[in-house]
DRENDRENPA-858364 format. One record per residue: residue in three letters; x, y, z of N, C-alpha, C, CB in turn. Coordinates in steps of 0.1 Angstrom, whole numbers, padded with zeros to 4 digits, always signed. Glycine has a CB too. Layout:
ALAXYZXYZXYZXYZ;...
***
This chain:
UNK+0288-1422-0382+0295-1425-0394+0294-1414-0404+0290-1439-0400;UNK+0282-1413-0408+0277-1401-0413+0284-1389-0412+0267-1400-0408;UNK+0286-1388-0397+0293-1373-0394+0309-1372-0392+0287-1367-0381;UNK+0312-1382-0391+0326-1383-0389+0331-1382-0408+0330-1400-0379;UNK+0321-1390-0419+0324-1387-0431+0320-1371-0438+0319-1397-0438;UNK+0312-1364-0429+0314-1353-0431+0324-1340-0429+0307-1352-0427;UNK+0328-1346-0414+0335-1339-0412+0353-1339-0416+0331-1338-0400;UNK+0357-1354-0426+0368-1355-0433+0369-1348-0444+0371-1366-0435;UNK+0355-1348-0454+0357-1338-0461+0355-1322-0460+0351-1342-0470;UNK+0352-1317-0448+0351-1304-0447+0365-1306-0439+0337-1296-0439;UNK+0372-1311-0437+0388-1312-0433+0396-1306-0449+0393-1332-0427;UNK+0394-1319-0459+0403-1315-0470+0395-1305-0477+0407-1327-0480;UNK+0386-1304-0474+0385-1284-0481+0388-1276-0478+0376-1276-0483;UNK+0389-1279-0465+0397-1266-0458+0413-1268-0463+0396-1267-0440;UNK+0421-1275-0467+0434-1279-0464+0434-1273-0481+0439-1297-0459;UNK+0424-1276-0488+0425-1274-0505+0426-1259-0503+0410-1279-0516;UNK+0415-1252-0489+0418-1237-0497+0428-1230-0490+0403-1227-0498;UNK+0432-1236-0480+0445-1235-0470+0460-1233-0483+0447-1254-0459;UNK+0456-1243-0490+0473-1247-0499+0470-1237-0507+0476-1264-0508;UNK+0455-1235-0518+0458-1222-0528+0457-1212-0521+0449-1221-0541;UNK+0455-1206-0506+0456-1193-0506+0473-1190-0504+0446-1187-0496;UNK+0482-1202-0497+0494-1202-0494+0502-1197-0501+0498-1211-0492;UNK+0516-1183-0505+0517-1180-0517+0531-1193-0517+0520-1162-0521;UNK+0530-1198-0531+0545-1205-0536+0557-1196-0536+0544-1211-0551;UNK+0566-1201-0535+0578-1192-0532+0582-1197-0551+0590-1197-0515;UNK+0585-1183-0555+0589-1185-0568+0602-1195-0570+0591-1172-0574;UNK+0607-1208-0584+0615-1214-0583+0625-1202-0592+0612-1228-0587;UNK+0639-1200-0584+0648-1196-0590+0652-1200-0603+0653-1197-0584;UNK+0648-1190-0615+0650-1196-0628+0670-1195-0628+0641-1185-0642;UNK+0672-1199-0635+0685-1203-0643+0685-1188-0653+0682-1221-0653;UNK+0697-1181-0654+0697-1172-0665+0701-1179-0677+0707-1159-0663;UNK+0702-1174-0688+0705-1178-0695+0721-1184-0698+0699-1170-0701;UNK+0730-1177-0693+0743-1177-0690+0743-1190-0683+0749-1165-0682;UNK+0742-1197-0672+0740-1205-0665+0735-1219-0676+0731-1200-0655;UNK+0723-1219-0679+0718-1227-0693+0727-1231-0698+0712-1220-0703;UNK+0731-1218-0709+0743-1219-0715+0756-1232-0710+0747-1205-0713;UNK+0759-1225-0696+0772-1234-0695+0770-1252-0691+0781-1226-0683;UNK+0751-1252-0684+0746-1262-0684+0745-1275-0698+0736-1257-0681;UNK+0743-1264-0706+0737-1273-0711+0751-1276-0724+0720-1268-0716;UNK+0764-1268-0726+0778-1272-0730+0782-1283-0717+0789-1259-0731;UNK+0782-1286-0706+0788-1296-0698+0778-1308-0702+0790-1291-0681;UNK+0766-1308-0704+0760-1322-0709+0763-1323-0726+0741-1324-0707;UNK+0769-1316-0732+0766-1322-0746+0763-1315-0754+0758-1331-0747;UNK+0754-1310-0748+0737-1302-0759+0741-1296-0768+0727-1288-0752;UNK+0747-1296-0781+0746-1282-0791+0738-1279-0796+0751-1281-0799;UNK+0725-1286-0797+0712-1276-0804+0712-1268-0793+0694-1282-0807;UNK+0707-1271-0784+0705-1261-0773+0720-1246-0768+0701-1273-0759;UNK+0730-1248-0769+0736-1245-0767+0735-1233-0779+0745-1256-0763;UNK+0735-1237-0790+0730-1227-0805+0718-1220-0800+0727-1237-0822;UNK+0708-1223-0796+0698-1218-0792+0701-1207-0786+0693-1226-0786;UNK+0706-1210-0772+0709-1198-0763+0718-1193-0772+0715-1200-0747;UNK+0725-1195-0776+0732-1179-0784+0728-1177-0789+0742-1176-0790;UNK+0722-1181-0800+0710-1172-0810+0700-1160-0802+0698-1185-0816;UNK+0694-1163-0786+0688-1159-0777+0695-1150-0770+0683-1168-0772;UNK+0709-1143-0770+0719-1136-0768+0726-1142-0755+0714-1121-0767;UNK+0728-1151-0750+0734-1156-0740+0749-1150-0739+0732-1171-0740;UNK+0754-1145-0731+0769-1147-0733+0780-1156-0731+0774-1139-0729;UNK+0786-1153-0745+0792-1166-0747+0804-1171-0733+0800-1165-0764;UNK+0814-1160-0728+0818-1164-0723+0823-1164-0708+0821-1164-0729;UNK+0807-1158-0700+0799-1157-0688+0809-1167-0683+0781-1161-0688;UNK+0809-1167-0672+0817-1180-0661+0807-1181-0648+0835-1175-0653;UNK+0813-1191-0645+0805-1197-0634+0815-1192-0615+0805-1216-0639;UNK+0810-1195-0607+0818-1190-0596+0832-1195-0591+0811-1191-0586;UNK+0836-1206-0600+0850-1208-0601+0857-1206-0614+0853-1221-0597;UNK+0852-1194-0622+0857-1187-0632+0856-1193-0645+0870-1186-0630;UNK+0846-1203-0646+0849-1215-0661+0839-1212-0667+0848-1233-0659;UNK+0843-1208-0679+0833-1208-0691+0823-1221-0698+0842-1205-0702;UNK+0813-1219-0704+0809-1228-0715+0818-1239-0721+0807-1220-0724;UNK+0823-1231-0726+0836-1240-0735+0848-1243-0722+0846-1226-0750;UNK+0847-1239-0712+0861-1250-0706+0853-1262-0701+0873-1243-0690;UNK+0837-1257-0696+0829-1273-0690+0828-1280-0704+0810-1272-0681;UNK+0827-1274-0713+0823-1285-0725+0832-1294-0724+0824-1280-0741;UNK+0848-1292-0724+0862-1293-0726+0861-1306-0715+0873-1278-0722;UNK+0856-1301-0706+0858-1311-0691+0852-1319-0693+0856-1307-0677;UNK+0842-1322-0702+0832-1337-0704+0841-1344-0720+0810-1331-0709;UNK+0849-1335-0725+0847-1339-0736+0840-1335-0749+0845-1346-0733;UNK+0829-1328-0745+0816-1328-0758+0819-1317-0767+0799-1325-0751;UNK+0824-1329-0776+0836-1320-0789+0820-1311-0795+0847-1336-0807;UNK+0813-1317-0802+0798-1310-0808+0800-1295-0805+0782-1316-0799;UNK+0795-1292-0790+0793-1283-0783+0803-1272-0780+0790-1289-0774;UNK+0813-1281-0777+0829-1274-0785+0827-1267-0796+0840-1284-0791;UNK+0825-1273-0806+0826-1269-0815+0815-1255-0820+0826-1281-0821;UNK+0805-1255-0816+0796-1244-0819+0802-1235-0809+0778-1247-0818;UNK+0808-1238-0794+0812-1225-0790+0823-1217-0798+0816-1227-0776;UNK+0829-1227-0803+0842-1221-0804+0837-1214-0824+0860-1236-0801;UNK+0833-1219-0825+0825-1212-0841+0825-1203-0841+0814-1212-0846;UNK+0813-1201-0828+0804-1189-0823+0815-1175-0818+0795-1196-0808;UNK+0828-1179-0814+0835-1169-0813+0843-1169-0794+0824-1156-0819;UNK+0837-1183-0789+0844-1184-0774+0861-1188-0773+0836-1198-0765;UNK+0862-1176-0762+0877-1178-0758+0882-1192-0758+0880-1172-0743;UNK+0892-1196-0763+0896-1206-0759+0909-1207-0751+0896-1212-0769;UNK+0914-1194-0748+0923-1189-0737+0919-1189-0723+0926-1178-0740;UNK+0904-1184-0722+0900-1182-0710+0904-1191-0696+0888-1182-0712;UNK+0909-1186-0686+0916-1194-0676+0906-1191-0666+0931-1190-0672;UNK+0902-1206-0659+0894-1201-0652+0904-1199-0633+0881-1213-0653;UNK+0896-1200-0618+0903-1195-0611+0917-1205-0608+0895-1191-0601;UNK+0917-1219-0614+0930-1223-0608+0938-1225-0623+0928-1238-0598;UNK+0933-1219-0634+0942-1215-0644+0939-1228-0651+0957-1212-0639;UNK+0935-1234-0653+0930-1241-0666+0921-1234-0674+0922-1253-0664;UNK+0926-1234-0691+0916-1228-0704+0913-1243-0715+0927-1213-0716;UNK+0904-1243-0717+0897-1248-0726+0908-1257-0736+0889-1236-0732;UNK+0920-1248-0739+0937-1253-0748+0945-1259-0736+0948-1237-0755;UNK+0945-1257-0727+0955-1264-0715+0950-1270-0710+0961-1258-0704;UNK+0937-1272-0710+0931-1286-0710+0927-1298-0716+0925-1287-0708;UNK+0925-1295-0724+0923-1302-0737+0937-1308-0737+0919-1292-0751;UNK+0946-1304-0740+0962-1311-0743+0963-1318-0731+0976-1302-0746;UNK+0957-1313-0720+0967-1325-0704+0958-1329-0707+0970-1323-0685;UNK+0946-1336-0705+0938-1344-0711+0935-1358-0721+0935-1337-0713;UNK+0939-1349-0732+0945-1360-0746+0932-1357-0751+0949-1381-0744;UNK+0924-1346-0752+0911-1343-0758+0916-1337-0772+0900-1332-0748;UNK+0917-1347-0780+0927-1345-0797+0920-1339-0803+0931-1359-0808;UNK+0907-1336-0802+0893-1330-0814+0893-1318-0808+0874-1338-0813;UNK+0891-1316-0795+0890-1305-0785+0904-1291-0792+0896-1315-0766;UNK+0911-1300-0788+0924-1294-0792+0926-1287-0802+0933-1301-0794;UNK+0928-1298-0812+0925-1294-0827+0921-1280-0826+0912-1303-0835;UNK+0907-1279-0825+0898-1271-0826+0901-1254-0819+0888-1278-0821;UNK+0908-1258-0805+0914-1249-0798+0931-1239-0806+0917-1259-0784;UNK+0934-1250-0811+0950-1246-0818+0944-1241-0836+0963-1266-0820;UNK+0932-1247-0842+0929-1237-0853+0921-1227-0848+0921-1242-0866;UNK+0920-1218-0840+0911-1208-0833+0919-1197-0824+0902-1216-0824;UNK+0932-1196-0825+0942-1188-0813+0941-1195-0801+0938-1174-0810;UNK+0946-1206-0800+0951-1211-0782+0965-1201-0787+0955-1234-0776;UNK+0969-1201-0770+0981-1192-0768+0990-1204-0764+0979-1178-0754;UNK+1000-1209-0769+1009-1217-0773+1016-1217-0761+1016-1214-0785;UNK+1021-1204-0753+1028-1199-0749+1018-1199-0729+1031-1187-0760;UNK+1007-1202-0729+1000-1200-0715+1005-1214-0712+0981-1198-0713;UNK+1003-1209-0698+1009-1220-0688+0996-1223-0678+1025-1213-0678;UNK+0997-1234-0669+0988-1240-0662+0993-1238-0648+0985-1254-0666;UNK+0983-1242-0640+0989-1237-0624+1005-1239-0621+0981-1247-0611;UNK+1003-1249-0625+1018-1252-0625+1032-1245-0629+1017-1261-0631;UNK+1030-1238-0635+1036-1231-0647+1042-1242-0658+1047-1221-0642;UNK+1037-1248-0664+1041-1258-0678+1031-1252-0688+1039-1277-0676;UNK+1034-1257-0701+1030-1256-0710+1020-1267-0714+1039-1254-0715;UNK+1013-1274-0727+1001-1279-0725+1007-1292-0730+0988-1271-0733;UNK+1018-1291-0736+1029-1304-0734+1034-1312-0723+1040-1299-0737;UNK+1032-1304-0714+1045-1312-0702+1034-1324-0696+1051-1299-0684;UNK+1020-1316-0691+1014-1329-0688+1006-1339-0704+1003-1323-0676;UNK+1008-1341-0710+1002-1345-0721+1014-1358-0723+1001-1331-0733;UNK+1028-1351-0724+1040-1362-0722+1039-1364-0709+1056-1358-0727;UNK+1034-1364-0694+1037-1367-0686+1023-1380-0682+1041-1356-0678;UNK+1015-1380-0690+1004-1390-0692+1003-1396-0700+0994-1387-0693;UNK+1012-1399-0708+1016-1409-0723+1005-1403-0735+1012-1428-0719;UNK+1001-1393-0734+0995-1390-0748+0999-1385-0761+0988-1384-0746;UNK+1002-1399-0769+1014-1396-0780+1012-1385-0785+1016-1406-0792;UNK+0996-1391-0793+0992-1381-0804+0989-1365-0802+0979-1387-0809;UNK+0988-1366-0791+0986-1348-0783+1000-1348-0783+0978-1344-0765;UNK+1011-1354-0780+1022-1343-0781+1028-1345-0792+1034-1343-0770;UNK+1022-1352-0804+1027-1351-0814+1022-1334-0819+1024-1364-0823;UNK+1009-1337-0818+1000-1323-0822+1008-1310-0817+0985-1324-0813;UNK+1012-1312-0804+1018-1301-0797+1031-1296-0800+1018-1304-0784;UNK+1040-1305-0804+1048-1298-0807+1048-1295-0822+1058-1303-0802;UNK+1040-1302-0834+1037-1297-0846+1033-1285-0845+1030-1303-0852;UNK+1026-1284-0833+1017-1266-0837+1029-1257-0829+0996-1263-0827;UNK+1042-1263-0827+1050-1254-0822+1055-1250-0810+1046-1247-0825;UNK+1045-1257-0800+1050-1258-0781+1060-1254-0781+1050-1271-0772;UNK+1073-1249-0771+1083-1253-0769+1086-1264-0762+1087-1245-0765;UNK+1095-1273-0765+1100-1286-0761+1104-1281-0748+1111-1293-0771;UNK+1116-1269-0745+1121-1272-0738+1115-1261-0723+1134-1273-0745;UNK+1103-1260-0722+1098-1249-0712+1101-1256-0701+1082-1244-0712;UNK+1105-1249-0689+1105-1258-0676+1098-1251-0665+1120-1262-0671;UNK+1089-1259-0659+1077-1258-0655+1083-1250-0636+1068-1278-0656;UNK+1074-1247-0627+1071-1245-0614+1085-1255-0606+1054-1250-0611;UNK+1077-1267-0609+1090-1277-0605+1102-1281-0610+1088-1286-0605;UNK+1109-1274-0622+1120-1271-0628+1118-1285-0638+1133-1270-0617;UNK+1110-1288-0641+1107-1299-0649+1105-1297-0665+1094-1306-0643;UNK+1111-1302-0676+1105-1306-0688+1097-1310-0690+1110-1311-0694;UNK+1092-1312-0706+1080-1322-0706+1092-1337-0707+1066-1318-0723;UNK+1102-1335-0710+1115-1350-0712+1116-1351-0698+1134-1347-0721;UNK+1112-1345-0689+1119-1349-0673+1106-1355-0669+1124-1335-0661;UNK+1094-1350-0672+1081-1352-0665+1077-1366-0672+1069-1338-0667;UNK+1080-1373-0689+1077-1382-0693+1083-1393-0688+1076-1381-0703;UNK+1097-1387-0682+1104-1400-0677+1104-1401-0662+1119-1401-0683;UNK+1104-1389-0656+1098-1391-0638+1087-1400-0634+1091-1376-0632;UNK+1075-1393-0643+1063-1393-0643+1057-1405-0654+1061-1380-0646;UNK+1063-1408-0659+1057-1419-0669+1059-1432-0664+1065-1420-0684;UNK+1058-1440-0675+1061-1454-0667+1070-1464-0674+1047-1462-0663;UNK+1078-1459-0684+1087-1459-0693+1082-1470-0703+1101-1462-0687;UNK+1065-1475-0702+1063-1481-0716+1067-1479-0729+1053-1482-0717;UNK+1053-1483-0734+1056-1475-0750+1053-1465-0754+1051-1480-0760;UNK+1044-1459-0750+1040-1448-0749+1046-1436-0743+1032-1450-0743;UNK+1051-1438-0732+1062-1428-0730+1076-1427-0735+1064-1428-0720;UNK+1080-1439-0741+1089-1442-0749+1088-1437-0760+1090-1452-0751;UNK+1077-1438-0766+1079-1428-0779+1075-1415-0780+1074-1434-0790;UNK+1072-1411-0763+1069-1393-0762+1083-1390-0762+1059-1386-0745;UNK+1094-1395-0759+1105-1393-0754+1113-1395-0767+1109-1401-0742;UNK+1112-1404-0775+1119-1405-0790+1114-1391-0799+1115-1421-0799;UNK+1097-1387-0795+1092-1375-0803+1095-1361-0798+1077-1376-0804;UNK+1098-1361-0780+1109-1351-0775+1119-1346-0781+1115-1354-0766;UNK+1129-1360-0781+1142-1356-0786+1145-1354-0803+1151-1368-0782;UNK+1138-1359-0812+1135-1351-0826+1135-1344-0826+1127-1351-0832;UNK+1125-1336-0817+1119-1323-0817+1128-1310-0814+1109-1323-0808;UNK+1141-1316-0804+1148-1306-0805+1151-1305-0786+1139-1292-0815;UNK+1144-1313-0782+1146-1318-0763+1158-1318-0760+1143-1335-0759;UNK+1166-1311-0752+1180-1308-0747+1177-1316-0738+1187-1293-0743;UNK+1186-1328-0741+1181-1341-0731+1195-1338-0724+1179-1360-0739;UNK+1200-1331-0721+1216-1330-0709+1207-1318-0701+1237-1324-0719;UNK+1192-1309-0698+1188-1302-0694+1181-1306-0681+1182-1297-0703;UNK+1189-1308-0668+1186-1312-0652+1175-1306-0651+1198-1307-0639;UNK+1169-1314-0638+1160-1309-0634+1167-1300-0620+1149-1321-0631;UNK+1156-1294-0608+1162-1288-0602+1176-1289-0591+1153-1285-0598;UNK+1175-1305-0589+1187-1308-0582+1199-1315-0587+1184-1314-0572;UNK+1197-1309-0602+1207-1314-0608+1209-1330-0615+1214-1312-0599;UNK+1201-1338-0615+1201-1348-0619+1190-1347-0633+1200-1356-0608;UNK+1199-1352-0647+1195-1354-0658+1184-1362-0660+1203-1357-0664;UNK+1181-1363-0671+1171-1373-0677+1176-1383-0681+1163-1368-0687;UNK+1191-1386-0685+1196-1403-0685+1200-1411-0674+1208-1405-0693;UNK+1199-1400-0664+1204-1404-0648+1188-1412-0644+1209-1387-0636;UNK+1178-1400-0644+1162-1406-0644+1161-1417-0649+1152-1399-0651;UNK+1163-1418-0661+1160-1435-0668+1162-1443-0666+1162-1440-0677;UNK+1180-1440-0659+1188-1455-0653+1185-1457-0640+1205-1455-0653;UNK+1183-1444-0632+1173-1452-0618+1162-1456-0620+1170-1444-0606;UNK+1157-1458-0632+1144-1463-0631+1141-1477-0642+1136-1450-0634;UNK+1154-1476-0647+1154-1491-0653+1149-1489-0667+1144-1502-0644;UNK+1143-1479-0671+1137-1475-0686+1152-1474-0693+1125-1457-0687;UNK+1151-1491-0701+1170-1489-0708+1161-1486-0723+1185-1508-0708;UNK+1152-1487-0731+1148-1483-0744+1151-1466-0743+1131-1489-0747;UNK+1147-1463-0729+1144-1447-0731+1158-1442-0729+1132-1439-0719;UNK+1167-1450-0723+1180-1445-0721+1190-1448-0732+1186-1450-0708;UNK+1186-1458-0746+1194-1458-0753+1190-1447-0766+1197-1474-0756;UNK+1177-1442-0763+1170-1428-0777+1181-1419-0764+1144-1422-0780;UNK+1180-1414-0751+1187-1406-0751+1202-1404-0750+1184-1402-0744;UNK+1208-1418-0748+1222-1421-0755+1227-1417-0765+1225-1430-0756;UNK+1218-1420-0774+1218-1415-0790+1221-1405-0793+1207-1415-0796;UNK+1213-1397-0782+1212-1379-0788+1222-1372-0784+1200-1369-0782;UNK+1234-1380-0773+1244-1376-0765+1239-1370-0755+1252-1368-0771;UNK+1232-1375-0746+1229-1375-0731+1234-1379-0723+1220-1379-0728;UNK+1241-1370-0712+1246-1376-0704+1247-1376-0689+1253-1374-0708;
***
């Protein structure tokens, strides 16, 4: 008994000095860049101020091209947004499938995001994989108040996208002719929406509405002389 409890602990001493002579394999730290874009996709803006104070760069990307500020964008976390974009981060920056920080924010309906992107130089004028503007999908997801935003800050109404689409073709293809798209489509055609402007095979946007039964959305484009 005796020796059998001897010889368990001259077992785990050996194993104790087994493990500290073993070397650990160092844990791969995080750079600071990385941090950085970590800790904008949770939220963080103390920390996020931190690393830049600590010289991080601001607008380092990650291996699918996205900045700080476009993961902030993709959670939402306006805070953090907001110190990047203070701090002096692109808000153009496209990452590799062509979303920026401003073209997302608007397909989205991220209204604070935005905001913030449109007082700061977003490029009015960039387009998304697709080739549309930050309008088309914004009216093609019922987000009033973003395309109100959007075309106040000047969008063009009438850009037509990859798929020969408006943002007036895409809210009424693509929508679901509630209220909401209903009144993306009354704030279209204000705006200056060449509602007689086909899509690629030729069929209009009052033709769309009547195959699709949206008669509120077909009597604002009746209105405007749509035909």
């Amino acid at each position: 008994m005796l020796l059998a409890r001897l010889f368990r602990c001259l077992s785990l001493s050996l194993a104790l000095v087994i493990a500290m002579l073993t070397p650990v394999p160092a844990a791969a730290s995080a750079t600071p860049e990385q941090q950085l874009r970590e800790a904008a996709a949770r939220g963080n803006a103390k920390q996020v101020s931190a690393l830049l104070a600590q010289g991080a760069t601001i607008d380092a990307r990650d291996a699918q091209g996205r900045t700080a500020l476009l993961l902030a964008t993709h959670h939402n976390r306006v805070q953090a947004a907001r110190v990047l974009i203070d701090a002096g981060a692109d808000v153009n920056a496209q990452d590799a499938i062509h979303d920026s920080p401003y073209l997302y924010a608007g397909a989205r309906g991220y209204n604070e995001i935005l905001r913030l992107t449109l007082a700061n130089g977003a490029d009015l004028r960039s387009t998304n994989r697709y080739g549309g503007t930050a309008l088309i999908p914004a009216a093609e997801r019922g987000h009033v108040e973003t395309v109100r935003t959007l075309i106040a800050a000047g969008v063009a109404v009438n850009h037509v996208n990859k798929l020969k689409w408006t943002a007036l073709l895409e809210a009424i293809i693509l929508g679901n002719g509630g209220p909401a798209h209903t009144e993306i489509v009354r704030l279209l055609v204000k705006a200056g929406a060449d509602v007689n402007l086909a899509d690629g095979d030729g069929v209009t946007p009052l033709q769309h509405a009547r195959q699709r039964g949206y008669a509120r959305i077909e009597q604002i484009l009746f209105a405007a002389d749509a035909r």
